[in-house]
C-alpha positions in Angstrom: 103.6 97.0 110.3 100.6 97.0 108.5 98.7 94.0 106.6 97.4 93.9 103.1 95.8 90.8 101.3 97.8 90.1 98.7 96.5 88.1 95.6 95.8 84.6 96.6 97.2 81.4 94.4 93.5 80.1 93.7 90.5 81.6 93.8 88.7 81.5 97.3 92.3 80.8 98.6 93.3 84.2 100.4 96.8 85.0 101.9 97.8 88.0 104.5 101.4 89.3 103.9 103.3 92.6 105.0 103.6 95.4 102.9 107.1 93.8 102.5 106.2 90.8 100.9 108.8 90.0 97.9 107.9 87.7 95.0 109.5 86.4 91.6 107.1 88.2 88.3 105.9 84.4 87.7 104.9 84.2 91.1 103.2 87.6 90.9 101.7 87.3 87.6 100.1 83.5 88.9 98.4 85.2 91.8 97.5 88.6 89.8 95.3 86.6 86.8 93.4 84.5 89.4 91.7 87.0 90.6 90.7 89.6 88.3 88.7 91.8 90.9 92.7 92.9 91.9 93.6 94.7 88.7 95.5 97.7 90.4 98.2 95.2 92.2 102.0 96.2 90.5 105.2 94.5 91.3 108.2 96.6 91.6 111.8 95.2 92.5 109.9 92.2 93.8 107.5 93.9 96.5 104.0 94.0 95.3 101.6 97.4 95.8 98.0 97.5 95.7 96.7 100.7 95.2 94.1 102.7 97.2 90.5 103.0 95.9 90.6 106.5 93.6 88.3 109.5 94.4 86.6 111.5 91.9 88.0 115.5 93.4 91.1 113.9 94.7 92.1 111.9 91.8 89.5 111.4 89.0 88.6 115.0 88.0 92.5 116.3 88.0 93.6 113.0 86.4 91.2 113.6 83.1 92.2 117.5 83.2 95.9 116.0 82.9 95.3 113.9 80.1 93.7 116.1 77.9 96.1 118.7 78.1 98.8 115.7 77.5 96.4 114.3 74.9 96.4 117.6 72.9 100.1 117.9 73.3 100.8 114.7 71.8 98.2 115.2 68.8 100.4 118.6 68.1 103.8 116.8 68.6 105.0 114.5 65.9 106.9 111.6 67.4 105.5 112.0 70.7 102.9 108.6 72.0 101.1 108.8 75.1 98.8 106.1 77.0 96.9 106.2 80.3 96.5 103.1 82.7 98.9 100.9 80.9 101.2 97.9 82.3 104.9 98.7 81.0 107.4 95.6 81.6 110.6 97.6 82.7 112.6 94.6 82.8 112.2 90.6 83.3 112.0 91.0 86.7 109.5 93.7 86.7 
């Protein structure tokens, strides 16, 4: 199965874990502020993701086209928000 670093405890302190690797929000969110150079790490139902680097044609230049069409959308439709690269709490475990 393949490794990932996942975000350490303290600073300088570094621990390997499978892709699999389940832990409690508190847990996450201890190991996610002590090391702010992870800031694309996401817990979901207790397994934490770190996401890939992004790429400018892959992902950069068809993710602004997106959110200017969504932005103008929203501007036009009363009642409608939108945000881009926000943390949403879907629940207290999450």
């Amino acid at each position: 199965m393949n490794k990932t670093t996942i975000i350490p405890l303290e600073s300088g302190d570094t621990a390997d874990a499978t892709l699999c690797e389940r832990l409690t929000r508190d847990e996450f969110e201890k190991r996610y502020f002590s090391m702010p150079k992870h800031k694309k790490a996401e817990l979901i139902e207790g397994i934490v993701y770190i996401a890939s680097p992004l790429r400018f044609s892959a992902h950069g230049e068809p993710h602004l086209q997106i959110n200017t069409w969504l932005g103008v959308y929203t501007a036009a439709t009363p009642g409608v928000r939108s945000a881009d690269n926000a943390t949403t709490r879907l629940d207290k475990n999450n």
